[in-house]
N, C-alpha and C positions, 0 to 999 in steps of 0.2 A: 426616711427622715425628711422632713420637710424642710426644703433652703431656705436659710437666714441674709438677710440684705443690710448690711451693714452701710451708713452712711455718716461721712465727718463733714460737720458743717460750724459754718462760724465766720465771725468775719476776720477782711484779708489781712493777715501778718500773724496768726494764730500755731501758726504749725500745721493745717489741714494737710498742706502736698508733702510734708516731713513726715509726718504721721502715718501717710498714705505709702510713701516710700520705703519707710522703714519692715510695713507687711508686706508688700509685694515681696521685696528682699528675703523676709524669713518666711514666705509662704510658696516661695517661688517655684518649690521640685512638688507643693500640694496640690494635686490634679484636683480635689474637692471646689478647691480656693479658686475664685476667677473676680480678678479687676476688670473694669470698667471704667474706660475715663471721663473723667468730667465733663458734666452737660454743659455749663456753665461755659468751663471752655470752647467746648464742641460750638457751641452756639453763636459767641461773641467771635469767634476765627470767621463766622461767615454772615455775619449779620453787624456790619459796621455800622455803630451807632453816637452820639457825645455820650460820655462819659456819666453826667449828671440821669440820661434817662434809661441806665444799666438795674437802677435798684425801684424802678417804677412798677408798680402791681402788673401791669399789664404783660411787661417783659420777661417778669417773674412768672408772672402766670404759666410765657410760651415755652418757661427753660423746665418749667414742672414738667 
């Protein structure tokens, strides 16, 4: 079976990290299932930037 990459996206206050939470929680004893955290957070925890140049193509680009 070939693995499927599930991704929620949207903008912020939507429910993405609830929504995320909620299948970790019910998929949690699923050895198949495996989370991945967010690049988006991954990224901005080390890459401090204003605020205003977070949704710039560019930065976009680097979080792709």
């Amino acid at each position: 079976m070939e693995p499927k990459i599930v991704a929620f996206i949207g903008a912020g206050g939507v429910g993405k990290s609830t929504l995320l939470e909620r299948y970790r929680h019910r998929f949690e004893d699923d050895g198949r299932v495996v989370f991945v955290a967010e690049a988006a957070k991954q990224y901005f925890a080390s890459h401090r930037m204003p605020e205003e140049m977070r949704f710039t193509a560019p930065v976009q680009g680097e979080i792709q």
